[in-house]
C-alpha positions as CSV (number, residue, x, y, z in Angstrom):
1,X,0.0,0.0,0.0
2,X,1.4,3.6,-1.0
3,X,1.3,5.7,2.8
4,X,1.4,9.3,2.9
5,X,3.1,10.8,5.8
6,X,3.0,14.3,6.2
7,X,5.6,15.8,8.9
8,X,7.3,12.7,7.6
9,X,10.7,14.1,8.8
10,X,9.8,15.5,12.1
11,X,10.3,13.5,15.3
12,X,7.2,11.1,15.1
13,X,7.0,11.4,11.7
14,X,10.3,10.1,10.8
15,X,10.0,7.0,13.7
16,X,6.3,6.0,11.7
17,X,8.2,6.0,7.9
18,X,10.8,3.5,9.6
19,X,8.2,1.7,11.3
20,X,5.7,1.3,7.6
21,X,8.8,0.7,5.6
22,X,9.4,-2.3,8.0
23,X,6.4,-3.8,7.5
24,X,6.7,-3.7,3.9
25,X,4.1,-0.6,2.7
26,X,5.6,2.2,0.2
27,X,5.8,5.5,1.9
28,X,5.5,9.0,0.4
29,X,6.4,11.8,2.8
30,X,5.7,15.7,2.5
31,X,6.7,18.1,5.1
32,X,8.0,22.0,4.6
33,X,11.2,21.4,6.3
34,X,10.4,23.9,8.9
35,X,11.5,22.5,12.3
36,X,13.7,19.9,10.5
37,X,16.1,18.9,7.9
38,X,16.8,16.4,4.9
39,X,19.6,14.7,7.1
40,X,16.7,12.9,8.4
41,X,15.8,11.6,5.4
42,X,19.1,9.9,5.0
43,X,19.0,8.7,8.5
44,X,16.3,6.7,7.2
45,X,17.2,5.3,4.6
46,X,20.3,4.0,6.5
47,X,17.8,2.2,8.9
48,X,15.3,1.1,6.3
49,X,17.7,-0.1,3.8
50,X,15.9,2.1,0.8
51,X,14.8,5.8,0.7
52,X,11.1,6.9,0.7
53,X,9.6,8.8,-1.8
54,X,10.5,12.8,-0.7
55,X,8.2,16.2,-2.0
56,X,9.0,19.1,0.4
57,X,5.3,20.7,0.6
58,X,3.8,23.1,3.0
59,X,0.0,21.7,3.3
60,X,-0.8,25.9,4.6
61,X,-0.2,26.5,0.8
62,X,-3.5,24.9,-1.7
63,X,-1.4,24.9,-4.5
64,X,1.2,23.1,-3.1
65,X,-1.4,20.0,-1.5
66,X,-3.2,20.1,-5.2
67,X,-0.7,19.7,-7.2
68,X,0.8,16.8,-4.7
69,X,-2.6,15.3,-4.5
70,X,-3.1,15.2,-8.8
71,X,0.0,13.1,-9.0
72,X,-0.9,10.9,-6.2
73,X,-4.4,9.6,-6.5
74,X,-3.3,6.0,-5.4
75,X,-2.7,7.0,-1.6
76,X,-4.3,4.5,0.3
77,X,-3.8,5.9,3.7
78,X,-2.8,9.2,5.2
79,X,-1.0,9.4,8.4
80,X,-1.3,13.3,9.2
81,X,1.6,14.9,11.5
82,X,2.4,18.4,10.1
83,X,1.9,20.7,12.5
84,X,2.8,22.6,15.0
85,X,3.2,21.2,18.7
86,X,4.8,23.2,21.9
87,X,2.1,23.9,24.8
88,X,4.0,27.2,25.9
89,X,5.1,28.3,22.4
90,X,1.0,28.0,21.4
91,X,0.5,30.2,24.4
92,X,2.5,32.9,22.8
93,X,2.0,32.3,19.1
94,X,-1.8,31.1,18.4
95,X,-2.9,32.6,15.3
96,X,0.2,30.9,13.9
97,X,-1.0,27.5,15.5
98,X,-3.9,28.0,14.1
99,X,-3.2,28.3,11.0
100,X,-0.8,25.6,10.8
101,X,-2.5,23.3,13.0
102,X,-6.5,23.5,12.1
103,X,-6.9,25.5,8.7
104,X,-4.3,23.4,6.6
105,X,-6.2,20.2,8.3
106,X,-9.3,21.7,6.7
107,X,-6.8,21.7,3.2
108,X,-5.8,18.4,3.5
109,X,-9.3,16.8,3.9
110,X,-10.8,19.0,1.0
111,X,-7.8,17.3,-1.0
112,X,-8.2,14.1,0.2
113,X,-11.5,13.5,-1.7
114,X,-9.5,12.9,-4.4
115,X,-8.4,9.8,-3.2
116,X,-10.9,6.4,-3.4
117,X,-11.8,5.2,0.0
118,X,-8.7,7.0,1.9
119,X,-7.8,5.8,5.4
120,X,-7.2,8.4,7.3
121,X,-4.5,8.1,11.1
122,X,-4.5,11.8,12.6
123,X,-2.0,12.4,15.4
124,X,-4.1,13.6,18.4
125,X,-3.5,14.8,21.8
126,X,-4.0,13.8,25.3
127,X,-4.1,17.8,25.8
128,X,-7.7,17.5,24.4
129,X,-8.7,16.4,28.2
130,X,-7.2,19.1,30.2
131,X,-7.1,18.1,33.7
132,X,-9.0,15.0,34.2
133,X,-10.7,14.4,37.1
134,X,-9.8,11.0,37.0
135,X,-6.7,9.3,36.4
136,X,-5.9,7.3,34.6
137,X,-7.5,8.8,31.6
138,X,-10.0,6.8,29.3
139,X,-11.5,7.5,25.9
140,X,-14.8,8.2,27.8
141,X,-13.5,11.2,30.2
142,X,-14.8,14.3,29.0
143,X,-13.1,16.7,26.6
144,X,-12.2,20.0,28.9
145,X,-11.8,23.6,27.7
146,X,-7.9,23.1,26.7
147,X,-5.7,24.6,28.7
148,X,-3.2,26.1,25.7
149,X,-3.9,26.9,22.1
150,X,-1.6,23.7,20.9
151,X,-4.4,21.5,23.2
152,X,-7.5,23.9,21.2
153,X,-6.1,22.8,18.0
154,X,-6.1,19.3,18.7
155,X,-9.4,19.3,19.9
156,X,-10.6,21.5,16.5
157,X,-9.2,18.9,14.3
158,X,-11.2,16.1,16.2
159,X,-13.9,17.4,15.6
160,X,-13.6,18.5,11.9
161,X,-12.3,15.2,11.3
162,X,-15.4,13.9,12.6
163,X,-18.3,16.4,11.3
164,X,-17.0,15.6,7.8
165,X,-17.1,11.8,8.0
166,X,-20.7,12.3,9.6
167,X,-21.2,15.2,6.3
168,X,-21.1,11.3,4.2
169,X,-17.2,11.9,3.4
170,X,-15.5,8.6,1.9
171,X,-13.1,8.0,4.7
172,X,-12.3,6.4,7.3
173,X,-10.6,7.6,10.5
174,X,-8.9,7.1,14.0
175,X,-7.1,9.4,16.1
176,X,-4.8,8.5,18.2
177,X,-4.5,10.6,21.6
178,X,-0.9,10.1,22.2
179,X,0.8,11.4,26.0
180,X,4.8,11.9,25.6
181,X,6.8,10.7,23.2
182,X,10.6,10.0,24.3
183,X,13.2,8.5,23.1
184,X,14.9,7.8,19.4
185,X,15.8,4.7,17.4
186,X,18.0,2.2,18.9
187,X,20.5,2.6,16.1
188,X,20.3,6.8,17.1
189,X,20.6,7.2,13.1
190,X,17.4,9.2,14.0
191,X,15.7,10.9,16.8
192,X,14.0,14.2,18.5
193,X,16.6,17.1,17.1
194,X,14.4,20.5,17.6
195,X,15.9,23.7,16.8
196,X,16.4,26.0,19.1
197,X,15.6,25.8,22.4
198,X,14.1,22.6,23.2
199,X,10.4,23.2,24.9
200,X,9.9,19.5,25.5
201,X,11.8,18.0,28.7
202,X,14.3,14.9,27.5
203,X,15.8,17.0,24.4
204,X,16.4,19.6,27.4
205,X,17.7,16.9,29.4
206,X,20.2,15.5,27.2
207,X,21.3,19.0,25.7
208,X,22.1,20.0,29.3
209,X,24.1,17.3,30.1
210,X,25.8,17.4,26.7
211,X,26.9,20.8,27.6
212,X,24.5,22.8,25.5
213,X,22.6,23.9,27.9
214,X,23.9,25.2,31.2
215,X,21.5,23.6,33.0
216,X,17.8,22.2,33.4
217,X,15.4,24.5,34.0
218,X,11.9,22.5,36.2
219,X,8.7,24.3,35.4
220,X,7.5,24.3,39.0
221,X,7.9,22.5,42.5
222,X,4.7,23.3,44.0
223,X,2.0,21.0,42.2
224,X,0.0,19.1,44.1
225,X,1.9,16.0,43.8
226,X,4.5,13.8,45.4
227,X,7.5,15.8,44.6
228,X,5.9,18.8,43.7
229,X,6.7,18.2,39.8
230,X,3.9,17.5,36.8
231,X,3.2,14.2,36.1
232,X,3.1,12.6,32.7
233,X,3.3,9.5,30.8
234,X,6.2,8.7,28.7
235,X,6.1,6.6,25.5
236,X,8.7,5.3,23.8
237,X,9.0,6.9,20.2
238,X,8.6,3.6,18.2
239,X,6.3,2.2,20.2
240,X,4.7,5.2,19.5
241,X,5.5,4.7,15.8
242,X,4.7,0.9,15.5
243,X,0.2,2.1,17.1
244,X,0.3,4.3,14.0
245,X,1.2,1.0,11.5
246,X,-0.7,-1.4,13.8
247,X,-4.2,1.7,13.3
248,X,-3.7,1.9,9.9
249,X,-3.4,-1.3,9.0
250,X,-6.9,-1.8,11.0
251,X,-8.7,0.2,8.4
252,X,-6.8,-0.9,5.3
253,X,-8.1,-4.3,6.3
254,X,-11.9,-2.7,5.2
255,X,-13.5,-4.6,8.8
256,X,-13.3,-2.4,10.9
257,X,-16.6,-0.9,11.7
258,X,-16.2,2.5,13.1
259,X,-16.1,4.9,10.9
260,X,-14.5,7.3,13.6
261,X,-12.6,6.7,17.0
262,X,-10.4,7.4,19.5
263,X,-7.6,5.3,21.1
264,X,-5.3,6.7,23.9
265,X,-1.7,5.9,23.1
266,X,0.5,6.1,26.2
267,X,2.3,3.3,28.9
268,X,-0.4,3.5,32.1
269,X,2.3,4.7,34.0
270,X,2.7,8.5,35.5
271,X,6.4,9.9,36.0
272,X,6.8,13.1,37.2
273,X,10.2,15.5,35.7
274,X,12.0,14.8,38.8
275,X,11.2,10.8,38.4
276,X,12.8,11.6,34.7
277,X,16.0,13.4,36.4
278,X,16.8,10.1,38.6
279,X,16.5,8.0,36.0
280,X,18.0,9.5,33.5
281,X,21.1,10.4,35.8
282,X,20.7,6.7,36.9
283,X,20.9,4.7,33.7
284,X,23.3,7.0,31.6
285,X,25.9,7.5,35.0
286,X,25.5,11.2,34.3
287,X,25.0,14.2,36.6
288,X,22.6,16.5,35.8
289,X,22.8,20.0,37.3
290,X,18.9,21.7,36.8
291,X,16.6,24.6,39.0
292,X,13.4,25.5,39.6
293,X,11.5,28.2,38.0
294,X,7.6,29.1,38.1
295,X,5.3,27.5,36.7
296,X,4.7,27.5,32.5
297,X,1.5,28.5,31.3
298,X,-0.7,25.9,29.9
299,X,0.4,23.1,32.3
300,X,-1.6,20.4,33.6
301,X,-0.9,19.0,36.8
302,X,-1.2,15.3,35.7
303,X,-1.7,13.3,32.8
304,X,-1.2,9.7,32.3
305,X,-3.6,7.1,30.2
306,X,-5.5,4.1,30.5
307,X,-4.8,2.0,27.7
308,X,-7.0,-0.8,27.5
309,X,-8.9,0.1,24.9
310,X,-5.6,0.0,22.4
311,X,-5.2,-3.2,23.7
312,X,-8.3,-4.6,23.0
313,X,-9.4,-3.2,19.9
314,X,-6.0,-3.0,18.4
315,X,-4.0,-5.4,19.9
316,X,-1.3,-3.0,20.8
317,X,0.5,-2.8,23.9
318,X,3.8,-0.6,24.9
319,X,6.8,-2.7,25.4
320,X,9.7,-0.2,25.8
321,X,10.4,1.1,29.1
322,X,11.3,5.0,29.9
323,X,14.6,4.1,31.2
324,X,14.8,2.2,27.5
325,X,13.6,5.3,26.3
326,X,15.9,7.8,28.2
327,X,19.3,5.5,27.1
328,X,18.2,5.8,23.5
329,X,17.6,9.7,23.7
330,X,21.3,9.9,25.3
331,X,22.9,7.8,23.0
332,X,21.5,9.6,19.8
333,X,22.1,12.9,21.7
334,X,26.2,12.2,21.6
335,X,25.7,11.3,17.8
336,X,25.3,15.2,17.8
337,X,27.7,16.6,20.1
């Protein structure tokens, strides 16, 4: 089956190509290059043995997704990453979220109809709960006010997704409410590389204790947990990656009946920052030196996920570890120094 990945070079995106290209489907990947490179690109080609199919597109521009879409009528499934994804950075940029994250959504879909029976993976959020009131956190808690733009957008896009299936659209969907992604390929020929300042905690982990960064810096003490730290749920990048085949490959099978769901995709475990410190420092022998600062806007307290439905309805289950995780980031981390 030919696969379109969009963001097919960013973080996740790049970890999903690997993971499709394993299991034997042909993979076409667009991204606009924006908070990546072409070195990743070559990274996997080094893993996968052969290069995937390359078109550096920006799905905000019409022309650009039209043109793509007239010379690629035989996608058979869409696995939809492009966008934009920093809780504090939505805070202070939204119109630009929005415009990356929901309108060029609304642009892919429209071009999608193109397609004949497209399957359709979107790459969700567990933002769209806010602060649960229960934890862990099923498919069935409620969908707060989000507490950031980044966690608005994802929670748009859910719902467009679904309104146009319910509209009679030809496709099929599932979206996949992932918690945090950690880690890189065990080979580090790829892995999490954002530019600039990193706004997600293991890059900022490892670039400190590469020497990058002179030191950590904890987004609050004072929660209302054991250590004071937020709590979250870390997933192992290809574990992440490998849901996204296993998903797809449910609705290219054509028996599936929904036409629309939902999946948390996440370990059942909560860590807090300071659990990540200590085990990062643990398993790599490395000291560490951080401080606190106040708290960031847009911050839930804790967020970790109940994943039996993945594991009924898909069969999917998270076998990495975060100390698995947190040794792969490290050693893919001094394949940059």
């Amino acid at each position: 089956m030919k696969i379109l990945v969009t963001g097919g070079l960013g973080y996740i995106g790049s970890h999903t190509v690997v993971a499709l290209m394993e299991k034997g489907h042909e993979v076409v990947i667009i991204d606009n290059l924006s908070n990546t490179s072409l070195d990743v690109l070559e990274g996997i080609t080094r893993i996968s043995g052969k290069s995937p199919e390359f078109h550096k597109v920006d799905i905000r521009h019409k022309s650009e997704l039209s043109n793509f879409f007239e010379e690629h009528k035989d996608v058979a499934g869409v696995i939809h990453f492009a966008a934009f994804k920093a809780v504090g950075e939505s805070v202070e940029k939204p119109l630009e979220y929005y415009e990356n994250n929901v309108a060029a959504l609304v642009y892919l879909l429209k071009e999608m109809a193109i397609l004949k029976h497209p399957k359709f993976i979107f790459s969700s959020s567990c933002t769209v709960y806010g602060q649960a009131d229960k934890l862990p956190i099923t498919e069935d808690a409620p969908v707060k006010q989000a507490t950031s733009p980044y966690g608005n957008t994802k929670q748009i896009n859910e719902e467009i997704i679904k309104d146009h299936i319910n509209s009679g659209a030809d496709l099929q969907a599932i979206s996949l409410r992932y918690f945090n992604p950690v880690g890189a390929h065990p080979t580090a020929l790829i892995g999490e590389l954002p530019i600039g300042v990193p706004q997600n905690l293991v890059p900022y982990v490892t670039q400190t204790a590469a020497g990058i960064r002179s030191e950590l810096k904890i987004n609050g003490n004072d929660y209302p947990t054991e250590d004071g730290t937020c709590i979250r749920d870390y997933i192992h990048v290809m574990d992440l990656a490998e849901v996204h085949v296993v998903a797809l490959e449910k609705l290219l099978k054509e028996d599936y009946r929904e036409k629309y769901d939902v999946f948390n995709v996440g370990t059942g475990k909560g860590n807090s920052v300071l659990d990540v410190v200590k085990t990062f420092k643990k398993v790599n022998q490395l000291k560490l030196p951080y401080s606190i600062r106040g708290r960031r806007p847009g911050d839930v307290v804790a967020a970790y996920a109940d994943t039996t439905k993945a594991e009924k309805n898909l069969g999917w289950k998270a076998r990495r570890s975060m100390a698995d995780a947190l040794k792969d980031s490290w050693k893919w981390q001094t394949k940059q120094i």
